[in-house]
N, C-alpha and C positions, 0 to 999 in steps of 0.2 A: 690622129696622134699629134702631140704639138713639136712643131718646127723646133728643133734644137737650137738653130740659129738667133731665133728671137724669144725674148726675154719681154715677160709681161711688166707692163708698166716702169721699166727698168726697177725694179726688185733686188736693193742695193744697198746697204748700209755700210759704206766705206770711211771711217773715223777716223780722223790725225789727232794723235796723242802730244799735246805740250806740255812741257815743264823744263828745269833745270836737271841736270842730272845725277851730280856729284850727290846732292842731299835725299835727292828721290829715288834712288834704286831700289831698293825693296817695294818703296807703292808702285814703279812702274812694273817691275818684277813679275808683283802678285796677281798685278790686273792682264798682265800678258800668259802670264801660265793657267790661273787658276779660274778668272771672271770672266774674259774674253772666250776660252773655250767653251764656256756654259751660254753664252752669249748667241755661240755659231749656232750652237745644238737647236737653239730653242727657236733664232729665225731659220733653221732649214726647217723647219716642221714648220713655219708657215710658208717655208717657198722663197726664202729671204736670204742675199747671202751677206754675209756680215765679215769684214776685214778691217783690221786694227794696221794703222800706219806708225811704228815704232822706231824713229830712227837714232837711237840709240847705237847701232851697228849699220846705219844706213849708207854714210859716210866714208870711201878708202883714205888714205895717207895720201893718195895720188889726187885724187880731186879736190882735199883740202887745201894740198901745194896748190893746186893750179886756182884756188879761190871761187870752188864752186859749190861749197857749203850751202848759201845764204840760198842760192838759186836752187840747189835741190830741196830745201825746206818750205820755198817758199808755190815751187812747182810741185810738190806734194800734196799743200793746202788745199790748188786749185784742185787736183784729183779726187780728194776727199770732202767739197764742197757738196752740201754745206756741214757737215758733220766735223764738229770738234769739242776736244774733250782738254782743258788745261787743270794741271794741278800745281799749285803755288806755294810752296814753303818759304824760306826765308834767304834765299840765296839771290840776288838777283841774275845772275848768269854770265858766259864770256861775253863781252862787249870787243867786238871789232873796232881796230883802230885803223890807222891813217893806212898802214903797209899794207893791210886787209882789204878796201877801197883800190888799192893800186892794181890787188891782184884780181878783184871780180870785175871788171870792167864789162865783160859781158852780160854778168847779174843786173849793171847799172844800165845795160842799154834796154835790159828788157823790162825792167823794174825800176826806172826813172829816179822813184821816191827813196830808193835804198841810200844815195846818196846823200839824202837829209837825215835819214836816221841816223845812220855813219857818222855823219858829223856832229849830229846834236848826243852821240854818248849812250846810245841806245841797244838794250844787249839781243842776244840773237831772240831768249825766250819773247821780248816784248817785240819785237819786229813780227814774231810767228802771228802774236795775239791780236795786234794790232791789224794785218792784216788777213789775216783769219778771221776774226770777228769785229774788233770795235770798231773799226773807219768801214765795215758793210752796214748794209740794209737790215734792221735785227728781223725784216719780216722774213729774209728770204735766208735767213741763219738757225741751225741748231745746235747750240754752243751748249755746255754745262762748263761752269769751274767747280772746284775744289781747294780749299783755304789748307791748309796743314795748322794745325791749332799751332801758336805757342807757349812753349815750357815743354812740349812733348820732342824725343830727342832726336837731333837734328843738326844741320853745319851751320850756324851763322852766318850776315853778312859783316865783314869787318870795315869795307870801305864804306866813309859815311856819305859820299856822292852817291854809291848806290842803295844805300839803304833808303835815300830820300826816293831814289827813283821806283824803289819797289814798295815804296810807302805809295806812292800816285797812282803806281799802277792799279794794285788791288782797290784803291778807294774809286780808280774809275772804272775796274770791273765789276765793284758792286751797286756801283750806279746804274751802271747800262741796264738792258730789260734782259740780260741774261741772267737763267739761276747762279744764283751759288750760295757756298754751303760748305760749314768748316767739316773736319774729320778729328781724331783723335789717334788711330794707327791705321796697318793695313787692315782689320778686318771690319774695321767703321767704315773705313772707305771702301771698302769691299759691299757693303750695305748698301751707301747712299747713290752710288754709283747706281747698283743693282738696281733701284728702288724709282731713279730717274731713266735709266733704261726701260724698264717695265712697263711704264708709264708713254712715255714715248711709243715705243714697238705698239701697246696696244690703240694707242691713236692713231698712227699711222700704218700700222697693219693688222688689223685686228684678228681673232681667232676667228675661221666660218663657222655659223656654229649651226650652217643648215647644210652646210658639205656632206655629201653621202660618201662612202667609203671606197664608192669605186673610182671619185673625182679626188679622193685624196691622193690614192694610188697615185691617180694620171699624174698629179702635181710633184709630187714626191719623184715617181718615175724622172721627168722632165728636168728637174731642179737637180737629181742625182746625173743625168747626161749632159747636163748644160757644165757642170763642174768640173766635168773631166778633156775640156777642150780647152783649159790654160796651159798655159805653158808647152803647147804638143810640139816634139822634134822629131825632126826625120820619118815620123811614120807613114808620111806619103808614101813612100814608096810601096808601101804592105797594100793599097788601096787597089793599083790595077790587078792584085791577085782576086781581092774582095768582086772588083768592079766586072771583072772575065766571071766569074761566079755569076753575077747579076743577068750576065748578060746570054747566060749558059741553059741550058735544060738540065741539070745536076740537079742529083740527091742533095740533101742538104749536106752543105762543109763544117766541117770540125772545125775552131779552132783554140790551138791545144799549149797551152805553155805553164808553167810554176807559179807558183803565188807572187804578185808586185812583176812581171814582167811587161804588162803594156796591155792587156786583151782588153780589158777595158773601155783602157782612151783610146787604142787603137779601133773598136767599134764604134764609141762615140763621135771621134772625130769622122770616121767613113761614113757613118747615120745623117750627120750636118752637112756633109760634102755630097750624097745622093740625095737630101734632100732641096738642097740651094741646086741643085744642076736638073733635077725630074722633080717639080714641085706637085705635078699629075701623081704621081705615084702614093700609093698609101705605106708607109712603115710602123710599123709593129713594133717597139724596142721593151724589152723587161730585163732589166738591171737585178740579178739575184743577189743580192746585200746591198741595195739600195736604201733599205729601214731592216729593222729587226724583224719584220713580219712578211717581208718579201720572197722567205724560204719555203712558205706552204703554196705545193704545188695545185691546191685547189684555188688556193688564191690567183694565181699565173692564168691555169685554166680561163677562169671566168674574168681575167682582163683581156682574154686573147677574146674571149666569144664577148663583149662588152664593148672592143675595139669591134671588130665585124658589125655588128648589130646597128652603132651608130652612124659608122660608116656607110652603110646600106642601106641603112633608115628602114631595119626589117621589122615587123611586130610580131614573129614570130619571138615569145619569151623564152628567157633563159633559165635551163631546169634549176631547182634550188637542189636538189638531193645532187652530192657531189657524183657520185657515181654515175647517173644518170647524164650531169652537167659534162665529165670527161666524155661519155657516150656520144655527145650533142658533136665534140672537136670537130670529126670529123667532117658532119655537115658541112658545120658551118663554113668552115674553109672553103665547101664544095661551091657554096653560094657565092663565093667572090669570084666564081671562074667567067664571068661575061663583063667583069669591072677592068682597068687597068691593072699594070702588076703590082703586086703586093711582096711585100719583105718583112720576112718575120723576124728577128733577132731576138734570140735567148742568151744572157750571156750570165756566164758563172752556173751550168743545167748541173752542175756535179756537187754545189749546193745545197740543192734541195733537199727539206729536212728528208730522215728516210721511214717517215711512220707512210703508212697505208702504201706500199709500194712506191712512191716518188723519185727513193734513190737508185731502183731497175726500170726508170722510166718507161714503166708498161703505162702509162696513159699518153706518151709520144707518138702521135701516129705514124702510120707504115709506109702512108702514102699521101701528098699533097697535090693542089688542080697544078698543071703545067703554069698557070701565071704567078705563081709562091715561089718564091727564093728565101729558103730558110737558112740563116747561119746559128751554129750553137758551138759555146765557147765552154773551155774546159780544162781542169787539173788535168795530166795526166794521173791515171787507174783505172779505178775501175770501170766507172761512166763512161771514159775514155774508150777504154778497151770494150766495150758493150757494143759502142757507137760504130766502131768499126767493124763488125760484125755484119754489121748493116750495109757495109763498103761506101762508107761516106768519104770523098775526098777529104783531107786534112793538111791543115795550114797550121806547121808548128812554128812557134816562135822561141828561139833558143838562144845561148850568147855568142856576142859577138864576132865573125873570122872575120881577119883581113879581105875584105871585099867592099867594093865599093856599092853603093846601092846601085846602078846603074846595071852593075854587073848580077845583082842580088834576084833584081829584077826580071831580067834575061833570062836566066836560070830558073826561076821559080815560075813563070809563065809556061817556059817551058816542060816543065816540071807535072804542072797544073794539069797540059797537053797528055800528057803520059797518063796521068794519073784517068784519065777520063777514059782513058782504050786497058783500061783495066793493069795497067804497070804500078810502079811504086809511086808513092807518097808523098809527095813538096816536106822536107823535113828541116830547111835552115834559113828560117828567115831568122833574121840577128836583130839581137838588143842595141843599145845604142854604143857607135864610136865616141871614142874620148873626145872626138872635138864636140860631139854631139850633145855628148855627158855634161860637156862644161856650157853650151849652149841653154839645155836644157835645166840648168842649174841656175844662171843667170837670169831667165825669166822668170823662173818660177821664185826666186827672190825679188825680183823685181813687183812680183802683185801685190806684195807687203812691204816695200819700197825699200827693198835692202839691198845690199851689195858685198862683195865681198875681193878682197886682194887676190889678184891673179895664180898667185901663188900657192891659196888656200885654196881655190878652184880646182888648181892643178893636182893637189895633193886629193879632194874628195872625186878626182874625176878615176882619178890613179886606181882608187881601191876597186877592187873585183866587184866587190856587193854592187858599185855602181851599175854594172850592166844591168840591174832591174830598177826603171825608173823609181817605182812603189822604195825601195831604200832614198835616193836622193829625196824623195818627199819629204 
């Protein structure tokens, strides 16, 4: 099963978006709501993950006082190297002056040249472009611009200083050997944009088009857990409940919480963390809403005996009649008992569509080899209530009480203890604390290079819904 940790080929399409922004709000708008989302869709189905750098909102009032504008614009660029995207109307942009200079002093110690720009009148759009594309390597660059035709409607520039400057600029972007290419509104640009992305994505990552269906899974699988370990707060501490689990002779464990509450990331993240710590170990992971087709539990089935198979490098075939193929489960499991241990993870089993029995998970086996450690994650109901019937341990995740994790900890290992000599149930492992909230909130705006006022953090950390991470998303 592939390492969560490592990422093939780094498989990344991270693009810094420029332009001015008074005149361009609508095209940068449309391409952030409407293009860019069709964008993601299309590189995750190759395993691709794609992120739009929009700093539009990237910038507090506090950073700008202190003159760190230029320098988080320009340390963005580098992140999203080489990928950029500029659109050019007819505004040239703010130009920093002398007071501006006084206050980035740090900008200029890391960024030498900003001090010449600075002086010689130069606005922030053409500092981005400048060093974003035209003074690099064009081999080692993937720039597209975009012209905003004119007569189509728009803000003017009125200073003719800048008018000449944004006269140079475009005439030496369309010199360079980067495309470019006028538009007419947003949904022209919505085209050529689309049209130069297309093109791109399929040269640089093209469709497989001899992939078999069960290596799409793998991929798919992979790419849908590798997703879910941005931005992770606080859930270490859920790990040593998972990790006493691992380490246990137990039925498999429940674990049981609401929709958007963590079950998820919280597996994915424990999946990367047993796998960087037991690289010997074989894990097993199936994400149930990972694609639209990850809900048929015949399809689960024959990635579980698919995983085994390769694993073991068995040539015993896997039966194609589904019925027959749930029949095979149990074997095959049976066959991994002389290998290291094995970890199965189901997560979201209450999913599963409910034609042909799936959602009475009568093709669940009754019983696994002692070296199987199976976790399965779950709404509470009815799957729920099935599963314990079965007297599985269960690790609920619920919101948050005054307690520190340390304490959470304590309690719930011990908890764990109990539950194993046949006592109650581990039932309160907590959502995130508001410093957490707000922690958690910060990174995960940070991947798309945004920021936000203290004060706004406070207020989104404040509301209830926050204790389920899936809402701050």
């Amino acid at each position: 099963m592939f390492d969560l940790n490592k990422r093939a080929d780094n498989r990344e399409v991270r693009v810094f978006v420029s332009s001015t922004f008074r005149d361009l709000m609508a095209e940068r708008d449309h391409l952030v709501k409407k293009v860019f989302p069709e964008f993601r869709k299309l590189c995750q189905s190759r395993g691709v993950e794609f992120t739009e750098i929009d700093l539009r909102w990237g910038v507090t009032q506090a950073q700008a006082e202190r003159g760190e504008v230029i320098s988080i614009c320009l340390r963005e660029i580098d992140h999203c190297r080489p990928y950029f995207i500029g659109i050019i109307g007819e505004r040239y942009g703010w130009v920093p002056g002398p007071e501006d200079m006084a206050a980035c002093k740090e900008t200029i110690d890391h960024f030498p040249w900003v001090k010449d720009d600075i002086e010689n009148g130069l606005s922030i759009t053409e500092i981005e472009i400048q060093y974003g594309v035209l003074r690099g390597k064009a081999e080692n660059i993937r720039a597209f611009f975009y012209f905003k035709r004119k007569g189509e409607p728009h803000v003017e520039e009125d200073d003719p200083q800048h008018i000449d400057r944004l006269t140079k600029l475009k005439h030496r972007i369309q010199n360079s050997p980067f495309p470019s290419q006028e538009f007419i509104d947003i949904h022209h640009l919505e085209k050529v944009v689309t049209n130069d992305f297309l093109s791109f994505l399929d040269q640089k990552y093209p469709e497989e088009e001899n992939i078999s269906s069960i290596e799409q899974t793998h991929l798919d699988q992979a790419f849908y857990g590798r997703q879910q370990l941005k931005a992770f707060v606080g859930g270490t501490s859920y790990f040593d409940i998972l990790d006493a689990h691992f380490n246990s002779h137990q039925p498999p464990m429940i674990l049981v919480g609401h929709s958007g509450i963590g079950k998820t990331t919280i597996l994915a993240n424990w999946i990367a963390e047993l796998q960087r710590s037991y690289p010997e170990i074989f894990v097993v992971y199936y994400f149930i809403g990972a694609t639209p087709y990850s809900s048929n539990h015949f399809s689960l089935v024959r990635f579980i005996l698919e995983q085994i198979k390769n694993a073991l490098k068995l040539s015993e075939p896997i039966p194609e009649n589904p019925e027959k193929m749930i029949q095979s489960l149990p074997d095959f499991l049976d066959k991994t008992y002389q290998s290291p241990k094995w970890v199965l993870v189901i997560d979201g089993i209450d999913q599963l569509d409910e034609k042909n029995g799936a959602g009475h998970l009568v093709w669940l086996p009754d019983r696994y080899p002692e070296n199987i450690r199976v976790i399965l994650s779950t709404r509470p109901g009815n799957t729920f209530e099935f599963l314990k019937k079965k007297f599985y341990p269960d690790l609920a995740l619920k919101p948050f009480y005054a307690e520190t994790f340390e304490q959470q900890k304590e309690r719930h290992i011990k908890e764990l203890h109990y539950s194993r000599k046949g006592g109650r149930h581990p039932e309160n492992i907590k959502s995130l604390e508001i410093m957490e909230r707000k922690e958690f909130i910060k990174r995960y705006l940070g991947l798309f290079g945004k920021v936000l006022e203290e004060d706004l953090i406070h207020q989104i950390a404040m509301d209830s819904r926050a204790e389920k991470p899936l809402f701050l998303k």
